[in-house]
C-alpha positions as CSV (number, residue, x, y, z in Angstrom):
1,X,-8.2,-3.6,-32.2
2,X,-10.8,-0.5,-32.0
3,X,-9.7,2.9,-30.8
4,X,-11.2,2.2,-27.6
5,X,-9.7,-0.9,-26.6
6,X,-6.1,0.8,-27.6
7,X,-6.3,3.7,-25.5
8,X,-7.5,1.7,-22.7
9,X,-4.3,0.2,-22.4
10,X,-0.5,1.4,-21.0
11,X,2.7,0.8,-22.7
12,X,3.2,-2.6,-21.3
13,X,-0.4,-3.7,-21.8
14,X,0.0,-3.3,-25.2
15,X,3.8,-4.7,-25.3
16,X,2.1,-7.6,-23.8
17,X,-0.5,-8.0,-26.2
18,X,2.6,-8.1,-29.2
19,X,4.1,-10.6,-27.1
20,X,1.0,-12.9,-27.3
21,X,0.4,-12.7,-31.0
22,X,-2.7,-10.9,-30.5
23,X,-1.5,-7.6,-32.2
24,X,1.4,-6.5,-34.7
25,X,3.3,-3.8,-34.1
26,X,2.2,-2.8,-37.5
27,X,-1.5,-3.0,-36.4
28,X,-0.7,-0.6,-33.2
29,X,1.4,1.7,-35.3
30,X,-2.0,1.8,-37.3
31,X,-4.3,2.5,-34.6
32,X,-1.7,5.0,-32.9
33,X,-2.4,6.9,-36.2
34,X,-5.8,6.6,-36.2
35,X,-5.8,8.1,-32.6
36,X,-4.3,11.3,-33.7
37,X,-6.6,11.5,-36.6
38,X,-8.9,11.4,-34.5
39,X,-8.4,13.8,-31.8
40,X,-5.4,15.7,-32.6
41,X,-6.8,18.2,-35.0
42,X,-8.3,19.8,-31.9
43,X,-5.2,19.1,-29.3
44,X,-2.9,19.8,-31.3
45,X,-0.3,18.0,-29.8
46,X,1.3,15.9,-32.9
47,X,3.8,18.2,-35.9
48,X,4.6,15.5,-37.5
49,X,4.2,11.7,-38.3
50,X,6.6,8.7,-39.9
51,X,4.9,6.9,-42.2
52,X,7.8,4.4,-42.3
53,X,7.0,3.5,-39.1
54,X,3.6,3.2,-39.4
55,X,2.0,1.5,-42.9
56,X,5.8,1.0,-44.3
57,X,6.4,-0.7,-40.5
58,X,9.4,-2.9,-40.5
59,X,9.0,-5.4,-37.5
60,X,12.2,-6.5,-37.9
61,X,13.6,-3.2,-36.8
62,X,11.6,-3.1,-33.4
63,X,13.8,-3.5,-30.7
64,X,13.0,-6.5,-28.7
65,X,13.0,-4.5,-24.9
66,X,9.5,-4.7,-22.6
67,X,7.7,-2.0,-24.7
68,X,8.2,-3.9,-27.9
69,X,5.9,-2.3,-30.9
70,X,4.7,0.4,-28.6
71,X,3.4,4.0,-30.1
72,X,6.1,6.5,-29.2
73,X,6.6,10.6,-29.9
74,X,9.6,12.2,-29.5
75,X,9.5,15.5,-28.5
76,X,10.9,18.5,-30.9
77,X,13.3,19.6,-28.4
78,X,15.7,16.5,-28.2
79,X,16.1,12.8,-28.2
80,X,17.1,13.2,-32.0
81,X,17.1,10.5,-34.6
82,X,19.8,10.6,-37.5
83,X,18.3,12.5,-40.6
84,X,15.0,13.2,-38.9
85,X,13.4,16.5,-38.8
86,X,14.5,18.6,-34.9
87,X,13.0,22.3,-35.4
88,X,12.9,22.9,-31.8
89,X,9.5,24.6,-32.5
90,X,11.4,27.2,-33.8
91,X,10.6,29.4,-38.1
92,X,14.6,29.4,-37.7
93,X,15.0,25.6,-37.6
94,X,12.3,24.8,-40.1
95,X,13.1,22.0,-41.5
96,X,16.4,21.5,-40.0
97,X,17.6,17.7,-39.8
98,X,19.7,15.7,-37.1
99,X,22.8,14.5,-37.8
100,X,23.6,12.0,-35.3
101,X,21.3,9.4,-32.9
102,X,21.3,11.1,-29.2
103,X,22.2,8.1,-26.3
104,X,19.1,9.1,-25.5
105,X,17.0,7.5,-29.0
106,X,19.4,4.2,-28.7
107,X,17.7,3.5,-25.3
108,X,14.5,4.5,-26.1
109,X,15.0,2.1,-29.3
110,X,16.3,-0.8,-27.3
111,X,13.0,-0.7,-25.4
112,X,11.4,-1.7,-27.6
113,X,9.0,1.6,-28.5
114,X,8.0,2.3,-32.0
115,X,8.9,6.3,-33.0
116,X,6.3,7.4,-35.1
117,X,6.6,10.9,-35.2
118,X,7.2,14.1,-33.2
119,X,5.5,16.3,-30.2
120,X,4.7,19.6,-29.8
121,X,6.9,22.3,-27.7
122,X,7.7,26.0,-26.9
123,X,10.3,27.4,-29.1
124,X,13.4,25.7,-27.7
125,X,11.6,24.1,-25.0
126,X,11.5,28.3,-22.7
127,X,8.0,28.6,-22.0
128,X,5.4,27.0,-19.4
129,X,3.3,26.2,-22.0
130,X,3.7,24.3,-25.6
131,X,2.7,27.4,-28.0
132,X,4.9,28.8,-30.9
133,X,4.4,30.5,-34.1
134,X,5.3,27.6,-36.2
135,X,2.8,24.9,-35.5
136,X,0.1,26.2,-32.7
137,X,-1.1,26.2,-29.5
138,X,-1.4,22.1,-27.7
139,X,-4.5,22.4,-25.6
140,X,-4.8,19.9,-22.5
141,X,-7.4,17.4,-23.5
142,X,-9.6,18.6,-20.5
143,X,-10.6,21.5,-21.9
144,X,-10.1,23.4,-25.9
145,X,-7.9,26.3,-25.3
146,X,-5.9,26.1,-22.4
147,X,-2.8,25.3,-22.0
148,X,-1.5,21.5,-21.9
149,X,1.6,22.9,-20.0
150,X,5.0,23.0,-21.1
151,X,7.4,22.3,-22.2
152,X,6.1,18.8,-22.9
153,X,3.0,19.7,-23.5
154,X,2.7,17.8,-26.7
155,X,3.9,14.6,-25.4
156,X,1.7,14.8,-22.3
157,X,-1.5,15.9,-23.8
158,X,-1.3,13.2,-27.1
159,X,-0.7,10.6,-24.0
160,X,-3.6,11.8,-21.2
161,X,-5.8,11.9,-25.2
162,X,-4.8,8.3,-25.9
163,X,-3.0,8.8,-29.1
164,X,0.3,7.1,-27.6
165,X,0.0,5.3,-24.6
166,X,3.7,7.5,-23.1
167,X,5.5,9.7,-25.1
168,X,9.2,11.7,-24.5
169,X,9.3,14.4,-22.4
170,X,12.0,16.7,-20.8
171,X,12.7,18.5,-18.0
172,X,14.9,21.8,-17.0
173,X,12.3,23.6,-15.0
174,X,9.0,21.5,-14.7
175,X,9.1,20.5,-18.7
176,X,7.6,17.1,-17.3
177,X,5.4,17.9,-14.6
178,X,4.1,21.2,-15.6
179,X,2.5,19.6,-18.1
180,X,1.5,16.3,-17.1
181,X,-0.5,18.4,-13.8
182,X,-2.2,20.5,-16.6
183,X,-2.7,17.2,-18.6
184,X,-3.7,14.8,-15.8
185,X,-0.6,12.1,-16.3
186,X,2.2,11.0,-14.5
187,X,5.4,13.2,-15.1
188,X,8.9,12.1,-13.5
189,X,11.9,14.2,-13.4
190,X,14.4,11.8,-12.6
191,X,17.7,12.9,-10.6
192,X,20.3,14.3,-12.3
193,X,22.8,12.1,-14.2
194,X,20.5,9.0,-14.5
195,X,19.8,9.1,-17.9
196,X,22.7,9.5,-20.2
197,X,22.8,13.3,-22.5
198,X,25.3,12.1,-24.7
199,X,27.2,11.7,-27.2
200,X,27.5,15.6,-27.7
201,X,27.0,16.8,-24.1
202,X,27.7,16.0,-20.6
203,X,24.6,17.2,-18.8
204,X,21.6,19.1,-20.3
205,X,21.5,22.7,-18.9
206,X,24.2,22.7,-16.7
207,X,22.9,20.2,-15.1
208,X,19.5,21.3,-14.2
209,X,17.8,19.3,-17.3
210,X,16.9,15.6,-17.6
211,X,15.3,13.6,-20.4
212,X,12.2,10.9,-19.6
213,X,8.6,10.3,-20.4
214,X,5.2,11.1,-19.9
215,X,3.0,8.3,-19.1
216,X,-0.1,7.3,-17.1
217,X,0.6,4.5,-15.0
218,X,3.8,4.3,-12.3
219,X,4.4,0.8,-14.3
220,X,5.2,2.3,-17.3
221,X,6.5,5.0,-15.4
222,X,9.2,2.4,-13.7
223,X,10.1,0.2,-16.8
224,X,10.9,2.9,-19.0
225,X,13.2,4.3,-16.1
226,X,14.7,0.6,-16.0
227,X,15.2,0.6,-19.7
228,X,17.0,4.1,-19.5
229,X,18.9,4.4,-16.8
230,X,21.6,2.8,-18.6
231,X,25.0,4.4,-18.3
232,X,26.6,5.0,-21.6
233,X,30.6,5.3,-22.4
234,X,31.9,8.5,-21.6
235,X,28.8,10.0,-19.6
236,X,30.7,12.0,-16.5
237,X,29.4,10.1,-13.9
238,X,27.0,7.2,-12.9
239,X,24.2,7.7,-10.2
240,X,24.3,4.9,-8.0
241,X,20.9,2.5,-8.5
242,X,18.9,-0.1,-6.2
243,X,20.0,-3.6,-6.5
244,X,16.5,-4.4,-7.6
245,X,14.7,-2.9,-11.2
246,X,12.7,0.0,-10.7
247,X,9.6,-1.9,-11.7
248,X,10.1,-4.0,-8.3
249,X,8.8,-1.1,-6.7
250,X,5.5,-0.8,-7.9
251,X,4.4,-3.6,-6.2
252,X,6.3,-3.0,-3.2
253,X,4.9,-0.6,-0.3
254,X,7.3,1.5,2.0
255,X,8.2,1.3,5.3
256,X,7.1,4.3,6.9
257,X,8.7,7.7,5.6
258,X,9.3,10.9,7.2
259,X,6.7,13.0,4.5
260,X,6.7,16.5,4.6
261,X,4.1,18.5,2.9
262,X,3.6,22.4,2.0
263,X,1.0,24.4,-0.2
264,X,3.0,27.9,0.7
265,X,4.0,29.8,-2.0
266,X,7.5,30.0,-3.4
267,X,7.0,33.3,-4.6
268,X,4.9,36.2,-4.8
269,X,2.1,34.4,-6.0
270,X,-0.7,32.3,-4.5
271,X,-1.8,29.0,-4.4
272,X,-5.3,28.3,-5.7
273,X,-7.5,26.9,-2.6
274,X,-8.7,23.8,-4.1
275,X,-5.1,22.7,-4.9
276,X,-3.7,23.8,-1.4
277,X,-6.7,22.0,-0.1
278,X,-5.9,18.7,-2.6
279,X,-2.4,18.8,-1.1
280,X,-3.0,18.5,2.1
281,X,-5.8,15.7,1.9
282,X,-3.2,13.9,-0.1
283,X,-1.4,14.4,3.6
284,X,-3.8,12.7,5.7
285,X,-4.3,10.1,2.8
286,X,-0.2,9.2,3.4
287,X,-0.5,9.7,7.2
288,X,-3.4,7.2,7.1
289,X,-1.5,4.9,5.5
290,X,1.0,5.0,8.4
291,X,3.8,7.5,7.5
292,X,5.0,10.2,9.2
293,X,3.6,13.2,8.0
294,X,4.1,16.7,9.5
295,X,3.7,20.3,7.4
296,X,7.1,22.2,7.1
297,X,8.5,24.9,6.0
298,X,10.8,24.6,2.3
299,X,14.0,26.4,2.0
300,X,13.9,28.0,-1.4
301,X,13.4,31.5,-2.3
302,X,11.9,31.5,-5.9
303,X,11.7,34.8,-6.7
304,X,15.6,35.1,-6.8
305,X,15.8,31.6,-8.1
306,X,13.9,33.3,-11.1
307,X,16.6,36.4,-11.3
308,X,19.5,33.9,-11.1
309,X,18.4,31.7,-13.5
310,X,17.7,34.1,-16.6
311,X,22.2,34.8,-16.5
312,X,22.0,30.9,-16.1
313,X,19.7,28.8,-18.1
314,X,21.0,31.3,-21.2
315,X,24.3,31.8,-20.9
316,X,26.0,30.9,-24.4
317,X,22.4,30.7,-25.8
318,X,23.0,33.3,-28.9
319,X,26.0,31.1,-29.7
320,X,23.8,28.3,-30.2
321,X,21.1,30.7,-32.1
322,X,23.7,31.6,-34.1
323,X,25.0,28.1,-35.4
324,X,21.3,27.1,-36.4
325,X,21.2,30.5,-38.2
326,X,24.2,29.3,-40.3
327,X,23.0,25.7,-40.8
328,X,19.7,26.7,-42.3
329,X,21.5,30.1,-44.4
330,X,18.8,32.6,-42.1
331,X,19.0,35.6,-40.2
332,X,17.8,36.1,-36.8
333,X,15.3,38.1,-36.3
334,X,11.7,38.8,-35.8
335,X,10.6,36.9,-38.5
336,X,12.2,33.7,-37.4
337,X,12.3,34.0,-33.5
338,X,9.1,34.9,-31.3
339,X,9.7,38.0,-29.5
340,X,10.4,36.5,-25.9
341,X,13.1,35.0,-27.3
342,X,14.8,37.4,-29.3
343,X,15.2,39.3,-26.2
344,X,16.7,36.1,-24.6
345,X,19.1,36.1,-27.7
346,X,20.3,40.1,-27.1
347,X,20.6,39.0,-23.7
348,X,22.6,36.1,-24.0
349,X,24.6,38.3,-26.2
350,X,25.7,41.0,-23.5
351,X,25.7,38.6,-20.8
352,X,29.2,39.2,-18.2
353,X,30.2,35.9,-17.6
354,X,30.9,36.6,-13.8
355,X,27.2,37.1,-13.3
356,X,27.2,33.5,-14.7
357,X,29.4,32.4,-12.3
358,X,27.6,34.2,-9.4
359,X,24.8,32.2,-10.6
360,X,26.1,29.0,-10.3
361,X,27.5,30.1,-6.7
362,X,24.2,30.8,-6.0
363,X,22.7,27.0,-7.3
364,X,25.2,25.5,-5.6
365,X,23.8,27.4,-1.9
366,X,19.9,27.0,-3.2
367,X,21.0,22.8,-3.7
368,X,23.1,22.8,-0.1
369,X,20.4,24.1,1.6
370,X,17.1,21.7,-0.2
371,X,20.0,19.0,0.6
372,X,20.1,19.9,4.5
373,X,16.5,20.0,4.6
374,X,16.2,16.4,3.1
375,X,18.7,15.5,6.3
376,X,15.2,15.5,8.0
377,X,12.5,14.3,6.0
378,X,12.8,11.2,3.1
379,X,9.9,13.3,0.7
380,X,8.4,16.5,0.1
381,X,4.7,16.5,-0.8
382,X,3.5,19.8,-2.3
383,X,1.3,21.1,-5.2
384,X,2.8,20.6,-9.0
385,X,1.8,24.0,-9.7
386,X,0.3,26.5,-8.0
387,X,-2.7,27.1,-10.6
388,X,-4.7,24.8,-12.6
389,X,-4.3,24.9,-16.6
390,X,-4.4,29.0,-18.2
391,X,-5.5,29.6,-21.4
392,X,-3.4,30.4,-23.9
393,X,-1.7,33.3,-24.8
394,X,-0.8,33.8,-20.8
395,X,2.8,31.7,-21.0
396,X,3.6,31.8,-24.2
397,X,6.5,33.3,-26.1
398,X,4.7,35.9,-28.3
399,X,4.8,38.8,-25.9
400,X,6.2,41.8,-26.4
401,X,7.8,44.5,-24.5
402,X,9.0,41.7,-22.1
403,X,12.4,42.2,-19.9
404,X,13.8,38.1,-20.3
405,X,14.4,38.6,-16.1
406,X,10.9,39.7,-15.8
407,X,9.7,37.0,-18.0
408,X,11.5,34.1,-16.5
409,X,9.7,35.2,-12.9
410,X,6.4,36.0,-14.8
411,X,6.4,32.7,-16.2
412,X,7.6,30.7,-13.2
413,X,5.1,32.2,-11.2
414,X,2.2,29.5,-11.5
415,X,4.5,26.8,-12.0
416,X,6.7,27.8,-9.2
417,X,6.9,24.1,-6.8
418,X,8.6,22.6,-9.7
419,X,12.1,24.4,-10.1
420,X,13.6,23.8,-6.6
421,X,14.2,19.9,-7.5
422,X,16.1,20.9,-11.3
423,X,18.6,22.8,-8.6
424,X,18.5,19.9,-6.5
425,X,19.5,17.5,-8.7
426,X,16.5,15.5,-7.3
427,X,13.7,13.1,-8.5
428,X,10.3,14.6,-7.9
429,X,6.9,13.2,-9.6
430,X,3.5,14.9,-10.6
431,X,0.4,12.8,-10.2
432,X,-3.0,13.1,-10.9
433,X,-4.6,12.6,-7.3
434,X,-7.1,15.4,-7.7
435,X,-9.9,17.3,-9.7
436,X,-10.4,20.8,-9.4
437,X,-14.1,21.9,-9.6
438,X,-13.9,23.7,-12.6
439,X,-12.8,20.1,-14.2
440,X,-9.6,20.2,-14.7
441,X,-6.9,17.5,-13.1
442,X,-4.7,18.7,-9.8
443,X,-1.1,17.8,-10.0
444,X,0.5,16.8,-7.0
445,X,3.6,16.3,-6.7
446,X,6.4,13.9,-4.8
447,X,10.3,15.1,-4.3
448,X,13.0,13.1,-2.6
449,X,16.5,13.1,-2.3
450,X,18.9,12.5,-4.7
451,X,19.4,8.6,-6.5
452,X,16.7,7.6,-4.5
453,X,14.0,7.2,-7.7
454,X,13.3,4.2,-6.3
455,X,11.3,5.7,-3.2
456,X,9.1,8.1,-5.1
457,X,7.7,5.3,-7.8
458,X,7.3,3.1,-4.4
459,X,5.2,5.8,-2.8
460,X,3.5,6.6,-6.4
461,X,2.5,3.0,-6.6
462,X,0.9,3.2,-3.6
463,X,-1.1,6.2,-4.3
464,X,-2.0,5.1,-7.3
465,X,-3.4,2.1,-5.3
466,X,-4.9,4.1,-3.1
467,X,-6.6,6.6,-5.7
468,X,-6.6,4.8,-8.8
469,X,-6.9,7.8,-11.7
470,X,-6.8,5.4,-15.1
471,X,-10.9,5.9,-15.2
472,X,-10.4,9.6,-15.3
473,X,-10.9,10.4,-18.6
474,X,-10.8,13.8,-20.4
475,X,-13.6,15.1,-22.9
476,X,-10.8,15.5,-25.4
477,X,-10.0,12.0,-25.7
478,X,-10.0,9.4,-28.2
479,X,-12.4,6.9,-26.8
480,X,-15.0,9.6,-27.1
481,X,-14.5,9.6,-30.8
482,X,-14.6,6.2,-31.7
């Protein structure tokens, strides 16, 4: 199998191909690492590969699920495996080792994908965009020096490159769809409790954070949500589920839905023309096909979403610093956080717990309200993000001088049509239905109500039917370097 004829495929093209005999694991393991010899010196998405899973390959370990043999990164942020390296992009956890499988790696496992090595992120998975002082800056593979979005940006860019055909991603703020908008995938955030956080926590951020994958088809996109949306013992609740697989949706198209759609800004900040524009010819593309499709107005007020969630999203977060400090005998500091950070860390440190309980008052009015509005309408169509890809250096962590309120707004800013649905507890997708004309891909994305996956990968399917993206393909990619 060349290069060529490996990135051309998805996850369950390839499984497929293993399941005929016409490739080894072994030999996609092989060309996997080819691919990011290839093309990652320049993305920089990939910080590290297992060689025992790729030459030293034991097919007898692959698990036997639908993506059987299948070219997999885990991201540095979680999904850890026993005794491999987790550094959360972070010169404090340098070399810092898991200690235990997450729920999480046993389910990607059972599916069948083959782990060979890790993703790039933002130091501890804070910033729009996947830069940090220990391993670089991931561009998108549209363009050398902008950012591939974050916090998955190294999963999403070493997939929309073809050097894995999906790869883990995760999600607290847009972690998924920031980045596959900048990268041109498919990025969902599914609703909260669906995938299991355990064994060592209930829910990932209070709640707000959810583990999945970046991919580039809604069939990969649905079978990897069938293969993880497994509840595990002990996990504090189960989300109720269709009575068919996810997968069964893809080929099925929806009645018709009540859609709305909006391209207003959530916060002081605008909305490039080309993507409001994109948004709302994806509109008349879903009222053509016979849904109901009306622009609205979207109860969410991100600017104070942005104040709240700095005494939220941190609260216990030096206590956590700390305990990696111990583990790897360091000191905290400038020299082993980046400077946004280390301001997070004194913050965390003087945080008054009653402001972190007025913030959760105030997620549980921002969720009651996003929930009244879904009373009306069965999805919200809107932009991913309000900008297409920045370079780097604009989101990243190594700024100084920066107030971690005024940061958390700074940085939310361009990216700000993602949050609403963390607080929601809701599904919402980003697709790559548009190109802007300075050649980069438009995100757009798809939210619906709670537990109700099932609608958005029906509606995605159709899109993607509609206007197909899989011959999109960036300069940075490996079939240009074969």
């Amino acid at each position: 199998m060349n290069l060529k004829e490996y990135a051309a495929h998805d996850g369950l093209g390839l499984a497929e191909l293993v399941g005929k005999r016409e490739v080894s694991p072994v030999e996609l393991a092989r060309a996997a690492k080819q691919a990011i010899d290839a093309v990652d010196p320049v993305v920089k998405a990939v910080v590290e590969t297992y060689p025992d899973r790729i030459e030293e390959l034991d097919e007898a370990d692959v698990g036997e699920g639908p993506f059987c043999g299948v070219p997999f990164l885990i991201k540095d942020v979680g999904g850890h495996e026993k005794g491999r390296k987790i550094e959360f992009g972070s010169r404090l956890c340098k070399g810092m080792r898991a200690d235990f499988d997450t729920n999480l790696f046993k389910l990607l496992k059972a599916s069948g994908v083959n782990v060979i090595g890790r993703s790039n992120a933002p130091e501890y998975s804070i910033a729009g965009s996947a830069e940090n002082m220990l391993y670089g800056n991931t561009s998108t593979p549209w363009r050398e020096g902008y950012s591939a979005g974050g916090s998955t940006g190294g999963g999403a860019a070493a997939v929309s490159a073809g050097m894995v055909p999906m790869a883990h991603g995760s999600d607290i703020g847009g972690s998924i769809r920031i980045p596959a908008a900048w990268c041109g995938g498919v990025g969902l955030k599914p609703s909260r409790g669906r995938i299991s956080f355990g064994p060592v926590l209930d829910e990932g951020g209070f709640g707000l954070a959810m583990n999945f994958v970046q991919s580039k088809t809604m069939r990969d996109t649905a079978a990897m949500l069938d293969c993880l949306s497994v509840p595990q013992p002990g996990d504090p609740f189960i989300v109720a589920k269709p009575s068919e697989p996810y997968l069964s949706f893809v080929s099925e198209r929806p009645a018709p839905l009540r859609i709305a759609w909006t391209a207003k800004p959530l916060m002081d900040a605008p909305v490039d023309p080309e993507i409001a524009a994109a948004t709302q010819a994806i509109a008349e593309t879903l009222a053509a096909m016979g849904h109901h499709v009306e622009e609205a107005e979207f109860p969410f007020d991100g600017e104070r979403a942005s104040r709240e969630m700095a005494h939220f999203w941190f609260f216990g977060f030096h206590k956590r610093i700390d305990e990696y400090a111990q583990k790897m005998d360091r000191t905290v500091g400038p020299h082993t956080l980046e400077p946004v950070v280390l301001e997070i860390y004194k913050l965390a440190q003087r945080m008054d717990p009653y402001r972190f309980l007025d913030a959760l008052a105030w997620i549980n009015r921002a969720r009651r309200k996003i929930g009244a509005f879904f009373t009306g309408y069965d999805v919200l169509l809107s932009p991913s993000a309000a900008v297409v890809s920045p370079p780097h250096g604009v989101l990243g962590l190594n700024h100084e001088g920066y107030d971690p309120v005024e940061y958390i707004a700074y940085g939310d800013r361009p990216v700000q049509f993602s949050f609403p649905f963390n607080v929601a507890g809701a599904p919402a997708i980003s697709l790559p239905l548009a190109m802007h004309s300075n050649g980069q891909p438009i995100g757009i994305q798809l939210a619906g109500r709670p537990a109700e996956d099932h609608v958005l990968i029906a509606l995605g399917a159709a899109l993607e039917e509609a206007l197909p993206w899989s011959e999109r393909v960036p300069p940075l990619h490996v079939s240009h370097r074969c």
